[in-house]
N, C-alpha and C positions, 0 to 999 in steps of 0.2 A: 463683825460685819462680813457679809460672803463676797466673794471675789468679783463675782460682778451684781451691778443697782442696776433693774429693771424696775423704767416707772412710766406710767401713762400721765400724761396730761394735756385733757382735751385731745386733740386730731395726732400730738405728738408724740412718738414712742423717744426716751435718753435711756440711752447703755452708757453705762461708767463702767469700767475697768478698774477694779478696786484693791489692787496691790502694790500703793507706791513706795512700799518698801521693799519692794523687788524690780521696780521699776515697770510695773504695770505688766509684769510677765506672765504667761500664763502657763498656770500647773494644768493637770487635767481634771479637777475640779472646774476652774475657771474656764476652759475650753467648755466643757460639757454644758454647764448652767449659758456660756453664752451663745453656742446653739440653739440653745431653747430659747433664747431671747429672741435672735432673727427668725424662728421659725412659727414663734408666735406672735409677730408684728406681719410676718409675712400672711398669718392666718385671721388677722383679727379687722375685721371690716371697720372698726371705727376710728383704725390709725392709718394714716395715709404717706406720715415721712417718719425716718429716726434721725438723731443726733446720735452718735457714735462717740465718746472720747473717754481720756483717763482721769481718772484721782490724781489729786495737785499739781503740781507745776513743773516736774521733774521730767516725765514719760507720757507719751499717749500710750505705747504698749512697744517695750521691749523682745516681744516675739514668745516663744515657747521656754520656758524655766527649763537649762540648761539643767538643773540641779533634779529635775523628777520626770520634765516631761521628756526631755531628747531621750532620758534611756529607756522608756517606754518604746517610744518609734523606732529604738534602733534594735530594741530583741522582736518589734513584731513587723519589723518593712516589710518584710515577702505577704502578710495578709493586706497591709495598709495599701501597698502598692496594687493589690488585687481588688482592692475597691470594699474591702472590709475591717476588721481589727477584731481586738479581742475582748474592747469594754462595747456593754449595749447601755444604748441611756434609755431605752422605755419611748414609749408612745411614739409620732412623728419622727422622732430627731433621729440623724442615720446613726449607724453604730459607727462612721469615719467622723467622729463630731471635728475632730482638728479642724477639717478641711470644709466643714461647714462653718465654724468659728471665723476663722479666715477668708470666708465671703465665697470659696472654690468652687463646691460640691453644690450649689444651692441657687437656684433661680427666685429672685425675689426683684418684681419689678416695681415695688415703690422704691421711691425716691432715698438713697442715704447721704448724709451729709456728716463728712466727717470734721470734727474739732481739735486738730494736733496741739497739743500742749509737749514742748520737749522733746525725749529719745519719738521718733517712730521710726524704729530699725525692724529687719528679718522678718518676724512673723508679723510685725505691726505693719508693717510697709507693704505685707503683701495686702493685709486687710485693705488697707489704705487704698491698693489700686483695685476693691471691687463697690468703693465707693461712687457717687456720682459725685459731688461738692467738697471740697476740701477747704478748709479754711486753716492757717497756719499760724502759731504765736510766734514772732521774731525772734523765740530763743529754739524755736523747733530744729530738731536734726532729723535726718532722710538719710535711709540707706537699708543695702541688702548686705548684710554681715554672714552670710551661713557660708560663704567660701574660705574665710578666715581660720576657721575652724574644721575647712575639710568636708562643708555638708553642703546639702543641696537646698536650694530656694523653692521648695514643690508646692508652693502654696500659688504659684500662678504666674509667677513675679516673669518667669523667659518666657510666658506666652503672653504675656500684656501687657509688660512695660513696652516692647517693642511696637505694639500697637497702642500704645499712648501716647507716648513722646515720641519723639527724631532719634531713628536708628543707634545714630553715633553716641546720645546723649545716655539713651537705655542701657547700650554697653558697655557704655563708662561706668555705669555704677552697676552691675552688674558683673562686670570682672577683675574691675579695680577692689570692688566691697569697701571701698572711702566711705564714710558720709560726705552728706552735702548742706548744704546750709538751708534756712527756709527761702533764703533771696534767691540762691539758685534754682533754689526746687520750683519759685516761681517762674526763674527765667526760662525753665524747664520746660512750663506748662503742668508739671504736678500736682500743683494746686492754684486754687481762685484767689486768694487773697492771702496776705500778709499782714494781721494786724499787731497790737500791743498783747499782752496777754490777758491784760482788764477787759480787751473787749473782743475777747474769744466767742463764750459763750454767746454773749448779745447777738455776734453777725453772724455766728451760726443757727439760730434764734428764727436773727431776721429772715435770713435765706429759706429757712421751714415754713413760715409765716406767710411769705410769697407764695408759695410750692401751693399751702392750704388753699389758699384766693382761689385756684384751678380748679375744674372740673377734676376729680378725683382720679376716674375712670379712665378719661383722655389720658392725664398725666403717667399713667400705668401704662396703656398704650402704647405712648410714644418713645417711652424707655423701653421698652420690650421692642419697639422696632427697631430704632439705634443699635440695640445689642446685638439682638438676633441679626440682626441686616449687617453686622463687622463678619458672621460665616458666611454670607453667599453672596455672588454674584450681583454687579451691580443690577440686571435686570431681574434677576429674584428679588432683591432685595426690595428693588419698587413694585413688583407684581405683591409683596407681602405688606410694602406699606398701604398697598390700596384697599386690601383684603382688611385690614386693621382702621383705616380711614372710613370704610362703607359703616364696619360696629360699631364706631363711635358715632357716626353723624345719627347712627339711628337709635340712641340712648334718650331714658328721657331728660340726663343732664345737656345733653345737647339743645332739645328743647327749649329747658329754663332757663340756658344764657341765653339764648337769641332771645326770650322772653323778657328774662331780667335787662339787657340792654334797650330795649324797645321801650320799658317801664323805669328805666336808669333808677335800678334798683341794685344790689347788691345779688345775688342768687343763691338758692337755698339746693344747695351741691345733695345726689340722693344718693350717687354711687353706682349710677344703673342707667 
C-alpha cells in the first residue's frame, strides 16, 4: 500500500496517511505523493472540500520519520531554507514538497477538514493548523515536539498558533513541547469537536457534507478573505472583502440560490 490514499468521491477529496506502523510519520516518499495530493484537489474543479486524517487509531501523523526524513533536511537546510531543496517531484508540485505536505508553502482556499485519530505531534500538528475544521477522537494527543530534540517547528507552528489561539496558551505548547490532551486542545479552541472514535470519520463526513450544500465559489471566497484578511490592515482587509463580495454576487451561482430559494428547491451549484 503507498504511504498515502488519495480517493475522490463525489464533491469529496480523503487523504489517509498510511503508515501506522510508524505512526503516520512521514518519510519523503509520503511528503512528496502528499503534495501531490493537496495540489491536485487544489486543482481539480469537481472537488470542493478534503478530509485529511491517518491509518488506524494510533496517529493522525507523527510529523517527519526521524529515521530518513530529518537527515535529509539537516544536510540540505541552507537550500530548504532558500526556498528550494534538492529532490524535484515533476509537474506543479514545488521541489520544497515538505513544506507543501504540511499545508506551508501552499495557498489552497477550499475548505480542509481535518480528522485526528491519536498522536498529532511536530509535523502533524503543524499540518493541523493549516486546516480550517478539526475534528478530535478523545484519545487524540496535540503537540509541537521538535524542541525536544533540539529542532525547530518551521512548518508554520510560531507564525500561527499565535494567531489561532490565546498568546499564553500557544506558548505553552510551544516551549514547553508537552503534549496536550484533545479536552484541552478543545478548551484551547484547536479544534471543533471532541468526539468517540466510532464517530470520527461520520462528523468529519458530516461537516464536508454541509460545506457541499454552499455555493462552491462563495465558499472559496470567503476562506480566501479570512486568510488573506489575518495580513493586512483592518481597513484593507474590508476594502478586499468588498472586492471579493462584488465576484461573488456577480456569479451565476449567486443567481441559482436566490432562484432556488424563490422556487424552494434545492440549487444546482456550477462553480461559476
Amino acid at each position: 500500500m503507498p504511504p498515502i490514499i488519495y480517493e475522490k468521491k463525489e464533491r469529496i477529496a480523503f487523504i489517509t496517511i498510511n503508515r501506522p506502523e510508524r505512526r503516520n510519520a512521514l518519510n519523503f516518499e509520503a511528503f512528496g505523493l502528499l503534495a501531490k495530493a493537496w495540489i491536485d484537489f487544489r486543482d481539480d474543479p469537481d472537488l470542493w472540500v478534503a478530509i485529511i486524517t491517518g491509518a488506524g487509531d494510533k496517529a493522525f501523523c507523527a510529523g517527519g520519520d526521524l529515521k530518513e526524513f530529518i537527515p535529509m533536511v539537516t544536510q540540505n537546510i541552507g537550500e530548504i531554507s532558500a526556498g528550494g531543496g534538492s529532490q524535484t517531484l515533476g509537474g506543479d508540485v514545488p521541489v520544497n514538497a515538505s513544506l507543501v505536505a504540511v499545508l506551508r508553502d501552499v495557498e489552497i482556499y477550499k475548505p480542509i477538514i481535518a480528522a485526528v485519530n491519536g498522536f498529532c505531534i511536530a509535523g502533524g500538528m503543524e499540518m493541523l493548523q493549516g486546516t480550517d475544521i478539526r475534528i478530535a477522537s478523545d484519545n487524540a494527543t496535540f503537540g509541537i515536539g521538535e524542541p525536544r530534540r533540539g529542532l525547530f517547528p518551521g512548518g508554520g507552528s510560531t507564525t500561527k498558533l499565535p494567531r489561532q489561539i490565546a498568546f499564553p496558551w500557544a506558548m505553552e505548547i510551544l516551549l514547553t513541547a508537552e503534549p496536550i490532551s484533545a479536552q484541552k486542545a478543545y478548551h484551547y479552541g484547536i479544534v471543533n469537536e471532541v468526539v468517540p472514535p466510532s464517530d470520527l470519520m461520520p462528523t468529519a463526513i458530516k461537516y464536508a457534507e454541509l460545506i457541499c450544500k454552499n455555493g462552491p465559489y462563495a465558499v472559496r471566497k470567503v476562506k480566501e478573505s479570512a486568510i488573506r484578511g489575518l495580513g493586512l490592515s483592518m481597513k484593507e482587509a474590508l476594502d478586499q472583502e468588498m472586492i471579493y463580495s462584488a465576484e461573488v454576487f456577480s456569479t451565476e451561482d449567486a443567481m441559482e440560490g436566490i432562484k432556488a430559494f424563490q422556487e424552494k428547491r434545492a440549487p444546482n451549484w456550477k462553480g461559476r
